[in-house]
C-alpha positions as CSV (number, residue, x, y, z in Angstrom):
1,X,39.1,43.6,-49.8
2,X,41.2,46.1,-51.0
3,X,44.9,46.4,-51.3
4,X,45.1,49.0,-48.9
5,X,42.1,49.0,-46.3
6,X,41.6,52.2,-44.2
7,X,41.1,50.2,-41.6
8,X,42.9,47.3,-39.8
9,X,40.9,45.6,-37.3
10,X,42.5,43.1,-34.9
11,X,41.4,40.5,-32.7
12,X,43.3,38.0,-30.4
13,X,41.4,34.6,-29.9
14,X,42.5,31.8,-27.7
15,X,39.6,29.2,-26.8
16,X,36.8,31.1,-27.7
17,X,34.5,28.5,-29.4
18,X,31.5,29.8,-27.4
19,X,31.7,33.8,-28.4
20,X,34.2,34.1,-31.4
21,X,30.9,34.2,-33.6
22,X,29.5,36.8,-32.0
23,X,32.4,39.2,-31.8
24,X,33.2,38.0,-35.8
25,X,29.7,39.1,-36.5
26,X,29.7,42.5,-34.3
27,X,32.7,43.6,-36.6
28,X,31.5,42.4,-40.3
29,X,28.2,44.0,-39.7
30,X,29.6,47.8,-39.1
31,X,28.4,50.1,-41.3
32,X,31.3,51.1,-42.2
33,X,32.9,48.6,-44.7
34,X,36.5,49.4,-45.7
35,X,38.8,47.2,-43.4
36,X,40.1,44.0,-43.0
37,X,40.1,42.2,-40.2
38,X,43.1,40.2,-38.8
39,X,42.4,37.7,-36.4
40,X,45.1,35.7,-34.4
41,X,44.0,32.3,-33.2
42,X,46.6,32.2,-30.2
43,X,46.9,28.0,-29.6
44,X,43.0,27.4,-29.2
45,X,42.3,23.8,-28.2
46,X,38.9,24.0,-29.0
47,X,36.9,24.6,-32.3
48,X,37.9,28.1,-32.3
49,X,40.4,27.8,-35.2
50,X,37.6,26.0,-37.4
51,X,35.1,29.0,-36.5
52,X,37.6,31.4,-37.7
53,X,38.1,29.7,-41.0
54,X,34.3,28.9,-42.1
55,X,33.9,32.8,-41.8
56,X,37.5,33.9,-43.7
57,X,35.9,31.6,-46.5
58,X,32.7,33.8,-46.7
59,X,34.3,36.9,-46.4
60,X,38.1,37.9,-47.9
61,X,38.3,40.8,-46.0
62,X,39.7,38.1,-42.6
63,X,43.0,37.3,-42.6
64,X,43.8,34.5,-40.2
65,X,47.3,34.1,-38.0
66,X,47.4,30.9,-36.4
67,X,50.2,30.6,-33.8
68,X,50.9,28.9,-30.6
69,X,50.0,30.2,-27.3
70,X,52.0,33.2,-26.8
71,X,49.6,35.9,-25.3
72,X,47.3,38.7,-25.8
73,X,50.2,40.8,-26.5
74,X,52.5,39.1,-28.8
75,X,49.1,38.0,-30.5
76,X,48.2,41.6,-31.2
77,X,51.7,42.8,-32.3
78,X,52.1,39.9,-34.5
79,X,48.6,41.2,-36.2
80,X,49.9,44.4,-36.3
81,X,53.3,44.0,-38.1
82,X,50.8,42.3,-40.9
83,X,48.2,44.9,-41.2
84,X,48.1,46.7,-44.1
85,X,46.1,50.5,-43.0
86,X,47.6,53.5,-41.2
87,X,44.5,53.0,-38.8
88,X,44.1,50.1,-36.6
């Protein structure tokens, strides 16, 4: 990943075990490859958390927030204030 992505791409998660996959894989197989991708595990009480970590180890371009339950919202700010692109 680079220092300074174009791109920041954010998602909010929050017991998702059954389609966090898919909507990882949606957004690592753009064509388009210059981002990170910030994902906020919001409190899950599932295996969401663990999902979100096998695929940050197979691609450095994930950054992972883990937090308690505070909302879409908060959840989305919070990845905000640590992107590091003009664009998200």
């Amino acid at each position: 990943m680079s220092l300074n992505p174009e791109v920041s791409v954010v998602m909010s998660a929050f017991n998702s075990e059954e389609f966090i996959s898919d909507s990882i894989n949606s957004i690592l197989n753009q064509e388009f490859k210059d981002f990170e991708f910030i994902i906020v595990n919001d409190g899950s009480t599932d295996n969401t958390l663990s999902i979100i970590n096998k695929y940050q180890k197979i691609d450095n371009r994930i950054k992972v927030i883990n937090q308690k339950n505070c909302g879409l919202t908060r959840s989305l700010n919070n990845a905000v204030s640590v992107a590091n692109s003009n664009f998200i």
